[in-house]
Structures are given as structure tokens and as C-alpha cells.
VODREN-521477 format. One record per atom (N, C-alpha, C, O): residue number from 1; residue in three letters; atom name; x, y negated, z. Coordinates in nm, 4 decimals. Layout:
<nodes>
resi: NUM; resn: ALA; name: CA; X: X; Y: Y; Z: Z;
...
</nodes>
This chain:
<nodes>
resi: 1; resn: UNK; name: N; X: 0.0847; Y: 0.1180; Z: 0.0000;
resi: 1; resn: UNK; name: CA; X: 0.0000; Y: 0.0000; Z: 0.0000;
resi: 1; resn: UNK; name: C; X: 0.0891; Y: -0.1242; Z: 0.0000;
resi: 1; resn: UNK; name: O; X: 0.2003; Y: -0.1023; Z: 0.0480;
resi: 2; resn: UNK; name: N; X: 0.0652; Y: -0.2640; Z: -0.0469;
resi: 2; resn: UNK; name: CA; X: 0.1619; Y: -0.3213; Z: -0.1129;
resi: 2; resn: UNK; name: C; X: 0.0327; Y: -0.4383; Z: 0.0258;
resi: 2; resn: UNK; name: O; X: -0.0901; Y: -0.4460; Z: 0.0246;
resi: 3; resn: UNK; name: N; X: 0.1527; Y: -0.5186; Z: 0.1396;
resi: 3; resn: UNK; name: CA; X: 0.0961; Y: -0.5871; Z: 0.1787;
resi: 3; resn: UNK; name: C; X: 0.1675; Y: -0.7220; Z: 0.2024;
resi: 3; resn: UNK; name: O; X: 0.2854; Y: -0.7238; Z: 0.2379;
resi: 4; resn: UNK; name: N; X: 0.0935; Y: -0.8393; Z: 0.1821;
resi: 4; resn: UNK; name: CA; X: 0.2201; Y: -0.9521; Z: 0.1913;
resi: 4; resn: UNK; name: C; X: 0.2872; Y: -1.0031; Z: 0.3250;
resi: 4; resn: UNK; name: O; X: 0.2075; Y: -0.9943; Z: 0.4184;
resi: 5; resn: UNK; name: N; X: 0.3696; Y: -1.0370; Z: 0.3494;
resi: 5; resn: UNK; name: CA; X: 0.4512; Y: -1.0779; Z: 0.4764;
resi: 5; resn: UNK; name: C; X: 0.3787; Y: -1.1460; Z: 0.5134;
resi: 5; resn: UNK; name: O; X: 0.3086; Y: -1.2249; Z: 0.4501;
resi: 6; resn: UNK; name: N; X: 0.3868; Y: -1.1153; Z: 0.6852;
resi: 6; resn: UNK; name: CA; X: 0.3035; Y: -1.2140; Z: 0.7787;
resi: 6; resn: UNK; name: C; X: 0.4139; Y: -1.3176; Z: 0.7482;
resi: 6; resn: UNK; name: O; X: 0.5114; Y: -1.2967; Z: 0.6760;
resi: 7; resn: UNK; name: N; X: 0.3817; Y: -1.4449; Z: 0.8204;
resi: 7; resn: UNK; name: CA; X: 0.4450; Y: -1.5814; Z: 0.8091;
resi: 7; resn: UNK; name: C; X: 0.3286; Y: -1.6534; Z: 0.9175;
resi: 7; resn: UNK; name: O; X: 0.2058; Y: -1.6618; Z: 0.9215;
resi: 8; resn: UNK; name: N; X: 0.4447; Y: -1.6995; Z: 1.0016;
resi: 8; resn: UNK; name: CA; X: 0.4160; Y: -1.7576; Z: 1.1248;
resi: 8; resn: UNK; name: C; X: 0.3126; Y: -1.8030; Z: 1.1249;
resi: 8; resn: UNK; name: O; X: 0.2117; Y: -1.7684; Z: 1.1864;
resi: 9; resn: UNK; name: N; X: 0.3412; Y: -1.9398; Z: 1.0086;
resi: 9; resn: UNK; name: CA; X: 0.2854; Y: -2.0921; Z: 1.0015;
resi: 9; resn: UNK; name: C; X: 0.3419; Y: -2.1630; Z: 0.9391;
resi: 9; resn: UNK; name: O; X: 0.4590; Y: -2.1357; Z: 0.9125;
resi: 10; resn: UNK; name: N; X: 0.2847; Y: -2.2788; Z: 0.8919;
resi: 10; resn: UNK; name: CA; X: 0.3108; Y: -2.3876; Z: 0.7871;
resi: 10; resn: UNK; name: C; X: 0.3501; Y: -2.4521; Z: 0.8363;
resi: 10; resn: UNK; name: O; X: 0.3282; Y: -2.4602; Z: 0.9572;
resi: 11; resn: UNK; name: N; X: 0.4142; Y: -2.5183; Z: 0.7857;
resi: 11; resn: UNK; name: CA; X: 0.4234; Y: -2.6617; Z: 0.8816;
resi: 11; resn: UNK; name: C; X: 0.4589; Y: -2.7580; Z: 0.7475;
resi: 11; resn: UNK; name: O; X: 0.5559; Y: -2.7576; Z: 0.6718;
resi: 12; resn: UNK; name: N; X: 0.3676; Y: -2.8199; Z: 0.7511;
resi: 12; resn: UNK; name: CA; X: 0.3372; Y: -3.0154; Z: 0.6534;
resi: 12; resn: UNK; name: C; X: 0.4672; Y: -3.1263; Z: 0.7246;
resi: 12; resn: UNK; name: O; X: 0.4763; Y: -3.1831; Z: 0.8334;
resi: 13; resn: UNK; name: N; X: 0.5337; Y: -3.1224; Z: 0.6326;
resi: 13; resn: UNK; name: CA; X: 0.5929; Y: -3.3014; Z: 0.5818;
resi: 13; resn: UNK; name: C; X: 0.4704; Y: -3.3881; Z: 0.5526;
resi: 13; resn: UNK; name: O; X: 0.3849; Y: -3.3732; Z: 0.4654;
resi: 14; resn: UNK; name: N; X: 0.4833; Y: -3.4884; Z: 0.6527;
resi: 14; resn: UNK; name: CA; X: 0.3635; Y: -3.5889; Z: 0.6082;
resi: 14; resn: UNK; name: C; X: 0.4349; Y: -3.7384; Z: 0.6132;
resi: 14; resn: UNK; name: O; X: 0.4998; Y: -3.7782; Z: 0.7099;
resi: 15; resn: UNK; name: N; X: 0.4147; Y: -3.8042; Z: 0.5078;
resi: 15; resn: UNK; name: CA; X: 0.4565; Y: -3.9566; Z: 0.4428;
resi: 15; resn: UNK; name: C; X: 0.3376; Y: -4.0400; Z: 0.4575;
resi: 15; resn: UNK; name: O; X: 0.2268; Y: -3.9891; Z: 0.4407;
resi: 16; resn: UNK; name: N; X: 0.3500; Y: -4.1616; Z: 0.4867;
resi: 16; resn: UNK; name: CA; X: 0.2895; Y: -4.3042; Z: 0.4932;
resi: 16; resn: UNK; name: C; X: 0.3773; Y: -4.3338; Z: 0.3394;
resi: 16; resn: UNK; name: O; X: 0.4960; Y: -4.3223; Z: 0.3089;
resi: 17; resn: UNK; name: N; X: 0.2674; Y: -4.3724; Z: 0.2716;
resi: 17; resn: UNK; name: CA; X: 0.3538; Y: -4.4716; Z: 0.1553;
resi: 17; resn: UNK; name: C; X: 0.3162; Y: -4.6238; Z: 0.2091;
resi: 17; resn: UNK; name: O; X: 0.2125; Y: -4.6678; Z: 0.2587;
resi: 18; resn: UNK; name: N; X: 0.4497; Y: -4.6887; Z: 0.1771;
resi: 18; resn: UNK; name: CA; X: 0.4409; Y: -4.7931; Z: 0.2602;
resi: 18; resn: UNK; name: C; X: 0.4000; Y: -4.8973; Z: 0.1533;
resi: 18; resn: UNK; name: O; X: 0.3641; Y: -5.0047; Z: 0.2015;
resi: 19; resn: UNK; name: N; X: 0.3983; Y: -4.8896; Z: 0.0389;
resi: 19; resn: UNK; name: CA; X: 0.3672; Y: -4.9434; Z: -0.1174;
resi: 19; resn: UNK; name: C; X: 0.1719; Y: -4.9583; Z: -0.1324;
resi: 19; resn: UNK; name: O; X: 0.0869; Y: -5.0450; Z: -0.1120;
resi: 20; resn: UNK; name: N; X: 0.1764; Y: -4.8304; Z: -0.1752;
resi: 20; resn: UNK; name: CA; X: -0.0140; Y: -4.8617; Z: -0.1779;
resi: 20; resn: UNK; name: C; X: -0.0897; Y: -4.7855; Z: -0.0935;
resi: 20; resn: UNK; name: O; X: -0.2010; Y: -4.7443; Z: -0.1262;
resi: 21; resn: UNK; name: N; X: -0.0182; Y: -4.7537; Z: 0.0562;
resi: 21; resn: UNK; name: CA; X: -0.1160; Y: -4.7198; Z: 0.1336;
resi: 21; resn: UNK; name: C; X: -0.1442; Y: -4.5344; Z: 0.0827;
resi: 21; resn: UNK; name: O; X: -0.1242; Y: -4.4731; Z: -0.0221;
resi: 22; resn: UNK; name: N; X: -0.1993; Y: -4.4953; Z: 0.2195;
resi: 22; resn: UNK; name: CA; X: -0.2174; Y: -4.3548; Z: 0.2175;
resi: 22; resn: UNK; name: C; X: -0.1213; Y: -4.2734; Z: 0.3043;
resi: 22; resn: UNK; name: O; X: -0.0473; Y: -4.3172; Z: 0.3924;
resi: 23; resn: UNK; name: N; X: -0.1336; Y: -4.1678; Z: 0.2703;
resi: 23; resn: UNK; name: CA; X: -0.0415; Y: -4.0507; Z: 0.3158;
resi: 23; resn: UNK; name: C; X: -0.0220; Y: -3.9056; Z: 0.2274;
resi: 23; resn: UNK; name: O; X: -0.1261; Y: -3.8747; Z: 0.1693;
resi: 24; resn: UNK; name: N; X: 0.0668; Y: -3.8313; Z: 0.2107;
resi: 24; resn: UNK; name: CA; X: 0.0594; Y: -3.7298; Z: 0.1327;
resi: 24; resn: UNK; name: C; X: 0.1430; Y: -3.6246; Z: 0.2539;
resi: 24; resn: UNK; name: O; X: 0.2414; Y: -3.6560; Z: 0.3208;
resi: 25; resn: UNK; name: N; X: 0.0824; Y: -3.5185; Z: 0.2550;
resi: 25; resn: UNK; name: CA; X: 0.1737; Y: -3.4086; Z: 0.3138;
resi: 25; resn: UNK; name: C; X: 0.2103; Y: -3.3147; Z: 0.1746;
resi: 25; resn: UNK; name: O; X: 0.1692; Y: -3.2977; Z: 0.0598;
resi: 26; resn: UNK; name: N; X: 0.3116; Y: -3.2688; Z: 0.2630;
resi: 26; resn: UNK; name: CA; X: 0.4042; Y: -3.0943; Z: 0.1673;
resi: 26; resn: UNK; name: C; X: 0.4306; Y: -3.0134; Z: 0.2419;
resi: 26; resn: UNK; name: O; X: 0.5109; Y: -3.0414; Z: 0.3309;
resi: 27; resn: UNK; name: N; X: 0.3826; Y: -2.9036; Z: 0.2357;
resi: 27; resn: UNK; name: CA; X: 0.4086; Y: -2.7986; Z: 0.2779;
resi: 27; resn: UNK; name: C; X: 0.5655; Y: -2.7242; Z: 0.2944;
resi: 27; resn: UNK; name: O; X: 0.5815; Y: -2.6506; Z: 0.1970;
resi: 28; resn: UNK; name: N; X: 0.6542; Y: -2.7215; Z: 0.3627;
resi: 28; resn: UNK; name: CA; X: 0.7581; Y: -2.6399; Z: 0.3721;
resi: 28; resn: UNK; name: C; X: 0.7119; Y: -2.5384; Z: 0.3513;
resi: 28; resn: UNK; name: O; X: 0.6053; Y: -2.4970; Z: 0.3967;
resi: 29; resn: UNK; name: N; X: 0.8281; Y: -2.4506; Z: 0.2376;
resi: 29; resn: UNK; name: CA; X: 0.8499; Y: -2.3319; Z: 0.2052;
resi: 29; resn: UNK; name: C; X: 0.7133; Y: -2.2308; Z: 0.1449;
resi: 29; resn: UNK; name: O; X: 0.6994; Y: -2.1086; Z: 0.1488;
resi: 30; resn: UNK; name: N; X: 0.6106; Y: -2.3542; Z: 0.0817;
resi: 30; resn: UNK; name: CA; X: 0.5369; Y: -2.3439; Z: -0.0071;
resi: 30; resn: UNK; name: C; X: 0.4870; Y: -2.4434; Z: -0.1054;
resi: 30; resn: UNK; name: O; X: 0.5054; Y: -2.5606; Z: -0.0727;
resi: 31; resn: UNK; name: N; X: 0.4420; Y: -2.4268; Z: -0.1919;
resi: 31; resn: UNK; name: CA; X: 0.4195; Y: -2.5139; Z: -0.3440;
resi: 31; resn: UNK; name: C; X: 0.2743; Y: -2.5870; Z: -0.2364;
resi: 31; resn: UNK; name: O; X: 0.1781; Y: -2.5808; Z: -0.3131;
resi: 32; resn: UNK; name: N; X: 0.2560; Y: -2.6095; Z: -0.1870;
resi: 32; resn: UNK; name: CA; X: 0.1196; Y: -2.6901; Z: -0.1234;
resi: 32; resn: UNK; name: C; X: 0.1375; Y: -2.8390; Z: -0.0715;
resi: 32; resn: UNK; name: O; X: 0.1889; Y: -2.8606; Z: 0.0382;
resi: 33; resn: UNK; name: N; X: 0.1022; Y: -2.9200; Z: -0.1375;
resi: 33; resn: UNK; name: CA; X: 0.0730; Y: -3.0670; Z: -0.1888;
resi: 33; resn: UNK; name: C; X: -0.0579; Y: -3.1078; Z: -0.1700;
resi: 33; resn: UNK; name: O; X: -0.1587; Y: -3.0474; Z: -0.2066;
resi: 34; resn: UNK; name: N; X: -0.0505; Y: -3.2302; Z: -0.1017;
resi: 34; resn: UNK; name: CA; X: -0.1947; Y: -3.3001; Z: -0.1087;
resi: 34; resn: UNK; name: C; X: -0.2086; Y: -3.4206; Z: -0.0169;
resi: 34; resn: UNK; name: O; X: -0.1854; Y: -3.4097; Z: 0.1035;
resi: 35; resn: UNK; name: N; X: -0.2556; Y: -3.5641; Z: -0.0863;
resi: 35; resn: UNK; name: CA; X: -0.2700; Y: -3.6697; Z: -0.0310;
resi: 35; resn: UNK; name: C; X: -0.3810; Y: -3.7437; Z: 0.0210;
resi: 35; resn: UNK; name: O; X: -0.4717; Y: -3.6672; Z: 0.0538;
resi: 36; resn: UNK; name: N; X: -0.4077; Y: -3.8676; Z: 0.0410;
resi: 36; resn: UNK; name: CA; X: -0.5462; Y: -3.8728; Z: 0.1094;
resi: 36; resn: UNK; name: C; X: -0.5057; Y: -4.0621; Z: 0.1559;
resi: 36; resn: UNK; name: O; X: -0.3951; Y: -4.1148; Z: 0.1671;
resi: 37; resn: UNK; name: N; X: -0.6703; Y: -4.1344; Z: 0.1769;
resi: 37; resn: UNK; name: CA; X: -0.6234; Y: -4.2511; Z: 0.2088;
resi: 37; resn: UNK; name: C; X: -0.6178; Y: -4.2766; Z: 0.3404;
resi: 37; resn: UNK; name: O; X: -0.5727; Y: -4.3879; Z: 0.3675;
resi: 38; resn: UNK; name: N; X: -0.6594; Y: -4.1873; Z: 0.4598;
resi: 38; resn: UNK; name: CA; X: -0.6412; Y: -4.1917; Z: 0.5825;
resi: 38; resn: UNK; name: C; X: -0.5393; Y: -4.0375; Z: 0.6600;
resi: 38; resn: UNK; name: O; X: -0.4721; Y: -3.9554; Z: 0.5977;
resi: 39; resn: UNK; name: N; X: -0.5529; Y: -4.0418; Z: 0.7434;
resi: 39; resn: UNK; name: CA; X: -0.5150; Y: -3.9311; Z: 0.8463;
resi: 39; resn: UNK; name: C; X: -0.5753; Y: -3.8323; Z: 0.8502;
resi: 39; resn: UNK; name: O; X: -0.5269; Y: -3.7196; Z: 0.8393;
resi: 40; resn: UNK; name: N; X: -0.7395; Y: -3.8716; Z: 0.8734;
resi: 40; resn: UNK; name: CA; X: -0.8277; Y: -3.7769; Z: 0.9239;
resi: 40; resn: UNK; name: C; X: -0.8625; Y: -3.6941; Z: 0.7918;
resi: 40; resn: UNK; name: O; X: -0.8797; Y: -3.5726; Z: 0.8010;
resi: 41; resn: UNK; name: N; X: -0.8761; Y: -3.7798; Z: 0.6305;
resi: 41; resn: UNK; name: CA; X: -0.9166; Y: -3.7478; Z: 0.5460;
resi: 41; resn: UNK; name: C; X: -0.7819; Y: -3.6601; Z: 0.4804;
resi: 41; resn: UNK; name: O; X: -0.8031; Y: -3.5785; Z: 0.3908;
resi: 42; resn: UNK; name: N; X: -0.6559; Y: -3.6816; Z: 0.5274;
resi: 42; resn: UNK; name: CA; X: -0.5656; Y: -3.5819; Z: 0.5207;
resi: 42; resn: UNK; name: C; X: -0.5578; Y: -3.4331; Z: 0.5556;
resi: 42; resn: UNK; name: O; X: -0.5170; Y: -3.3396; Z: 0.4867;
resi: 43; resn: UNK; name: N; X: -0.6018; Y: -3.4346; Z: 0.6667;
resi: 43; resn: UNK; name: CA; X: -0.6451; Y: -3.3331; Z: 0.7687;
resi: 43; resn: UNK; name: C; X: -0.7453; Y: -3.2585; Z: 0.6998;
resi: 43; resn: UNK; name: O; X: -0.7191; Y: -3.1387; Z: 0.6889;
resi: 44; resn: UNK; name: N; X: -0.8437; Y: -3.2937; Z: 0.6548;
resi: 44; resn: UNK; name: CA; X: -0.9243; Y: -3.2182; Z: 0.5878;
resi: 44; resn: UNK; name: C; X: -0.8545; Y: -3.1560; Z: 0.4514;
resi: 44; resn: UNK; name: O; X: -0.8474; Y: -3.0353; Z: 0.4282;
resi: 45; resn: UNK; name: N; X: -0.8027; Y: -3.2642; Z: 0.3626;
resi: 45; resn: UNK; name: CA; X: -0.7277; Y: -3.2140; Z: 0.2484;
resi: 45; resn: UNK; name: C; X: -0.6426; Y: -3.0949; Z: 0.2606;
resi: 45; resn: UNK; name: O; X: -0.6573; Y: -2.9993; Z: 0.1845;
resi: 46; resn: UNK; name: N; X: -0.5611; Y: -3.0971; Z: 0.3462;
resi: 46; resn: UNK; name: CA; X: -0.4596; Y: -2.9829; Z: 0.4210;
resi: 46; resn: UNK; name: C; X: -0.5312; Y: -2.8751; Z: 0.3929;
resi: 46; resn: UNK; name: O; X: -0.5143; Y: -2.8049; Z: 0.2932;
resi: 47; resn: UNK; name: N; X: -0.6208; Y: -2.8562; Z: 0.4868;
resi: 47; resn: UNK; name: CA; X: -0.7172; Y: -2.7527; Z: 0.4829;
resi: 47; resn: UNK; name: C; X: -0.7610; Y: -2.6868; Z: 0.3764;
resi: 47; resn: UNK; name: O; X: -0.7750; Y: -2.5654; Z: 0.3618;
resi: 48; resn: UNK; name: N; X: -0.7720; Y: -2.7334; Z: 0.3373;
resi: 48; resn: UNK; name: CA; X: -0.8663; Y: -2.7645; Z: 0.1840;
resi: 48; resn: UNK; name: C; X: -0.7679; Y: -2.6974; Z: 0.0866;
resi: 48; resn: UNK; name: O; X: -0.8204; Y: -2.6146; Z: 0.0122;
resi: 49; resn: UNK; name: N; X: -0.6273; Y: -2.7178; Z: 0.0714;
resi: 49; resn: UNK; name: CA; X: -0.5423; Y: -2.7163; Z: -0.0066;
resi: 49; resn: UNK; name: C; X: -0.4676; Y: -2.5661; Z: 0.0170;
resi: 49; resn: UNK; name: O; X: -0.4269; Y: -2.4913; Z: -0.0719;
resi: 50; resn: UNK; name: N; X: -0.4610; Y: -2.5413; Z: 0.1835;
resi: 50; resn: UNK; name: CA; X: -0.4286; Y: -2.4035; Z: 0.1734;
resi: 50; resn: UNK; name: C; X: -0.4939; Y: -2.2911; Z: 0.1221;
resi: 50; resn: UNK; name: O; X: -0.4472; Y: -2.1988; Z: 0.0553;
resi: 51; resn: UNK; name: N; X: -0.6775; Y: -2.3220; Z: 0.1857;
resi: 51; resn: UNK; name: CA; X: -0.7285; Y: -2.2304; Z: 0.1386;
resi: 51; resn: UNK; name: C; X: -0.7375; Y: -2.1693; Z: -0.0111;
resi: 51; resn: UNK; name: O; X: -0.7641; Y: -2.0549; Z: -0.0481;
resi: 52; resn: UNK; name: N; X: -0.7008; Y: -2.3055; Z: -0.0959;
resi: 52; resn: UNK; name: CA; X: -0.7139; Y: -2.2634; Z: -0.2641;
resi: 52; resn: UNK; name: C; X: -0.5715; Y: -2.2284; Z: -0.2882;
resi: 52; resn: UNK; name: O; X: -0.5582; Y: -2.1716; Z: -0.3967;
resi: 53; resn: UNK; name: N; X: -0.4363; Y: -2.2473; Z: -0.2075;
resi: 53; resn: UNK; name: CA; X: -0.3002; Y: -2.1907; Z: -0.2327;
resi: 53; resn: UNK; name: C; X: -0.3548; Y: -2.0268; Z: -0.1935;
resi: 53; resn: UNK; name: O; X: -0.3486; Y: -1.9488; Z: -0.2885;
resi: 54; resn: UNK; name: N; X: -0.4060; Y: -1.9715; Z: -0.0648;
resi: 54; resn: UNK; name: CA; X: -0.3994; Y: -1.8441; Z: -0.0920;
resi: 54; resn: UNK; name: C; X: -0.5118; Y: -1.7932; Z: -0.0884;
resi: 54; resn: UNK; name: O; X: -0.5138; Y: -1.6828; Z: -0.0339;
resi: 55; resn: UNK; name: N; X: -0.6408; Y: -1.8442; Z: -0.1388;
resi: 55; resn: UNK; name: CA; X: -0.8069; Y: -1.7827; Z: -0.2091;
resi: 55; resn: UNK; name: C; X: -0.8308; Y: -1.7658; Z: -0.1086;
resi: 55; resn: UNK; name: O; X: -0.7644; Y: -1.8017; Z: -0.0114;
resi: 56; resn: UNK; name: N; X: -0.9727; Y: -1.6829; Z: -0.1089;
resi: 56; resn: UNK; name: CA; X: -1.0661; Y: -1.6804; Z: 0.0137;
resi: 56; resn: UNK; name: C; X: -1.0359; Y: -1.5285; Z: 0.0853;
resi: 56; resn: UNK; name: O; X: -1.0709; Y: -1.5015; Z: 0.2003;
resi: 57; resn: UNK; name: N; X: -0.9784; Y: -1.4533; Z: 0.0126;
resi: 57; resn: UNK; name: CA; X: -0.9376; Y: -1.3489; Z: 0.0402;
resi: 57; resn: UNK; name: C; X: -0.8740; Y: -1.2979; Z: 0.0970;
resi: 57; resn: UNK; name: O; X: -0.8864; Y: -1.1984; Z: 0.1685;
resi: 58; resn: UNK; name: N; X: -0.7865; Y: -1.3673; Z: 0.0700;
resi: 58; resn: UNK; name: CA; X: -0.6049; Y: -1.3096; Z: 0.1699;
resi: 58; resn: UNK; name: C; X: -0.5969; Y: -1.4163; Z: 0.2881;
resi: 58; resn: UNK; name: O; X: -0.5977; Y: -1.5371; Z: 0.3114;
resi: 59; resn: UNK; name: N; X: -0.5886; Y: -1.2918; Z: 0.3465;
resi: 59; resn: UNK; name: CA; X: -0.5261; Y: -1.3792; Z: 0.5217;
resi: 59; resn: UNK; name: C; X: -0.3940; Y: -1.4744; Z: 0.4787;
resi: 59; resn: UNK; name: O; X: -0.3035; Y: -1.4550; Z: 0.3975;
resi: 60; resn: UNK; name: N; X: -0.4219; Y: -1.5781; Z: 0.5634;
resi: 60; resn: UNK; name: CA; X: -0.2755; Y: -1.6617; Z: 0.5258;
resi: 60; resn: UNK; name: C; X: -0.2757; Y: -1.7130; Z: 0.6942;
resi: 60; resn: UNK; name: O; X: -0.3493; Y: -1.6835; Z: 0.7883;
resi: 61; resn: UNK; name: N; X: -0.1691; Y: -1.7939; Z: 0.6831;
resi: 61; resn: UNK; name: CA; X: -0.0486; Y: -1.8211; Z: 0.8294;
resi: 61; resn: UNK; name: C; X: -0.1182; Y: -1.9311; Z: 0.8900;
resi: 61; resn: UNK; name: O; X: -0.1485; Y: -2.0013; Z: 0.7936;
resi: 62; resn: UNK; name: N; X: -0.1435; Y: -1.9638; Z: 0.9514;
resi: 62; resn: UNK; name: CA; X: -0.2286; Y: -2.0698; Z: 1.0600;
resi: 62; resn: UNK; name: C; X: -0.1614; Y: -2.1675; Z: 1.0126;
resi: 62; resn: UNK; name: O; X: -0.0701; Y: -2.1346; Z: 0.9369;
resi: 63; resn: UNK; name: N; X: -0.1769; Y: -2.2850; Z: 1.0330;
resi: 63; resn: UNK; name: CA; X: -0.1201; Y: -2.4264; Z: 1.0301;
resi: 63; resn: UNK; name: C; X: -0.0762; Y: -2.4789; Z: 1.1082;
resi: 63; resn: UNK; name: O; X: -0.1639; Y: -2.4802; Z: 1.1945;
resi: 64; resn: UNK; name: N; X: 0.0245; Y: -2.5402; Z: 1.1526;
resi: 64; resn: UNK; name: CA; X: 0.1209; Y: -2.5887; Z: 1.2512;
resi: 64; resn: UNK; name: C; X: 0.1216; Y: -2.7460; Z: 1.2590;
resi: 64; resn: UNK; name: O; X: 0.1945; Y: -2.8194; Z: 1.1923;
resi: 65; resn: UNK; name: N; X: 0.0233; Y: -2.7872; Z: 1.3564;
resi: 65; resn: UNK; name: CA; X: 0.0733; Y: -2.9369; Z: 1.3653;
resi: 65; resn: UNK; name: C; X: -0.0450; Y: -2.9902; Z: 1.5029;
resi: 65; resn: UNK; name: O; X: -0.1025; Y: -2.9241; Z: 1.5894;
resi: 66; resn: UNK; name: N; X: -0.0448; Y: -3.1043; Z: 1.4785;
resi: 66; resn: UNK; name: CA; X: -0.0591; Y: -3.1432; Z: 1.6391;
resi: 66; resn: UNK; name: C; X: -0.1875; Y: -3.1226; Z: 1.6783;
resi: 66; resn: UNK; name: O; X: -0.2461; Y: -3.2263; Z: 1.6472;
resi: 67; resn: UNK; name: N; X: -0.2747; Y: -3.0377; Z: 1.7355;
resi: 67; resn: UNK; name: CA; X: -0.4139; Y: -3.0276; Z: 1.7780;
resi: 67; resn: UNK; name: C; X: -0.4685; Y: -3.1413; Z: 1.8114;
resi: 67; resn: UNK; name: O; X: -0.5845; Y: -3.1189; Z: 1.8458;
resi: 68; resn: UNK; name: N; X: -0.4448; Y: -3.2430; Z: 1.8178;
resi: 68; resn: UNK; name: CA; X: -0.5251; Y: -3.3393; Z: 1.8419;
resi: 68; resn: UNK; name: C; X: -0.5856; Y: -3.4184; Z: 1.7119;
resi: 68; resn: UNK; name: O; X: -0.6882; Y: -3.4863; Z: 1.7160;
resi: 69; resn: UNK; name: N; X: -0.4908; Y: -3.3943; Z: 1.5763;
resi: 69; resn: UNK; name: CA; X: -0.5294; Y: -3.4376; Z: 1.4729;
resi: 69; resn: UNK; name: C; X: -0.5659; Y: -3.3689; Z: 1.3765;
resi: 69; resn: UNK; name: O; X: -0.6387; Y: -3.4213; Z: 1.2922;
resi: 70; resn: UNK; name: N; X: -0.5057; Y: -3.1685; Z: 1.3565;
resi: 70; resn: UNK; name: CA; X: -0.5342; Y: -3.1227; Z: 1.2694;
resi: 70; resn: UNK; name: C; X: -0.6162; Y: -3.0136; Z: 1.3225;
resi: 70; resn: UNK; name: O; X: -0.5815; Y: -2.9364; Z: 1.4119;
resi: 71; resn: UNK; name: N; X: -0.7108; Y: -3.0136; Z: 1.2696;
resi: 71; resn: UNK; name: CA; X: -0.8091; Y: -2.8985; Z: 1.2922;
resi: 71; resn: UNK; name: C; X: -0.8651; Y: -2.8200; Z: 1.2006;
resi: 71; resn: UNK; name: O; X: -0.9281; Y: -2.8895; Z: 1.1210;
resi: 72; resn: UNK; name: N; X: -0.8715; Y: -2.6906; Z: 1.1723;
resi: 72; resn: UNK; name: CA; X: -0.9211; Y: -2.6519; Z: 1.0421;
resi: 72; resn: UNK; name: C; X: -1.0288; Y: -2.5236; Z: 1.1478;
resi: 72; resn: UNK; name: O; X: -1.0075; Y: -2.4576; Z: 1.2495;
resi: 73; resn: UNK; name: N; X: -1.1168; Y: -2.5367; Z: 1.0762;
resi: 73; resn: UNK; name: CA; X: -1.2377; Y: -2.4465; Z: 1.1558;
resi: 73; resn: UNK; name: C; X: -1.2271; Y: -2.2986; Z: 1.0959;
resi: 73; resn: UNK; name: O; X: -1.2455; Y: -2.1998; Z: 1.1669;
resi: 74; resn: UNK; name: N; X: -1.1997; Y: -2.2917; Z: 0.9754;
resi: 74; resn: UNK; name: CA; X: -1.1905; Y: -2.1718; Z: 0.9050;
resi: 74; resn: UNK; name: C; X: -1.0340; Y: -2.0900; Z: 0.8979;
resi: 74; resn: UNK; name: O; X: -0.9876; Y: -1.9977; Z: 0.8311;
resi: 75; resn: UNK; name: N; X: -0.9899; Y: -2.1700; Z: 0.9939;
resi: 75; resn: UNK; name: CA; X: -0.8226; Y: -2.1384; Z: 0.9983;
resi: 75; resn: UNK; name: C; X: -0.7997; Y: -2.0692; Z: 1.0894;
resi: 75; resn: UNK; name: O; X: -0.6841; Y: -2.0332; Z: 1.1121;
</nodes>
């Protein structure tokens, strides 16, 4: 049976552009990208962005960052 490596957790690089406003996170040690014009609306994007990096199907690695700001319900 062919199963993929557990992996801890993610953990997001997150940028303020200091030019036109916003924020974009990146995923370490995955292709997962995604920006947003607030924090909170980041937070959701995140979410949002893993689930379509690994479908609805496959278990993937929790998300790593500060509980007070990132919350994913389906995570």
C-alpha cells in the first residue's frame, strides 16, 4: 500500500507589503501561496489554499501558527 509521509505541520511566511497594502503568506516546504487585504481574510485564504493543495481526500499536516489568529475548523 503506497501511503504519503506524515508531516508535522506547515508553517506560513507571512509579508505586509508595505507598497499597496495587504499581506501574502508561503508555505515552507510546499508550493502553497496566497494573499489577502487583511489578516483575518488571510487566515481564511490559508485555509482555503491548503485544502485545494492536498483535495478533500487526503489527510494533510495541521497548520502551525498562532491560535489566536489562525483557525481553520476543518483542519
Amino acid at each position: 500500500m503506497n501511503e504519503t509521509p506524515q508531516v508535522p505541520g506547515i508553517i506560513f511566511q507571512v509579508s505586509e507589503d508595505d507598497v499597496d497594502g495587504g499581506y501574502s503568506a508561503s508555505a515552507l516546504d510546499f508550493g502553497i501561496h496566497t494573499q489577502a487585504e487583511s489578516v483575518e481574510e488571510l487566515c481564511v485564504n490559508v485555509c482555503e489554499a491548503v485544502e485545494c493543495y492536498f483535495g478533500e481526500a487526503t489527510a494533510h499536516p495541521r497548520i502551525i501558527g498562532p491560535p489566536e489568529t489562525l483557525t481553520c475548523s476543518d483542519l
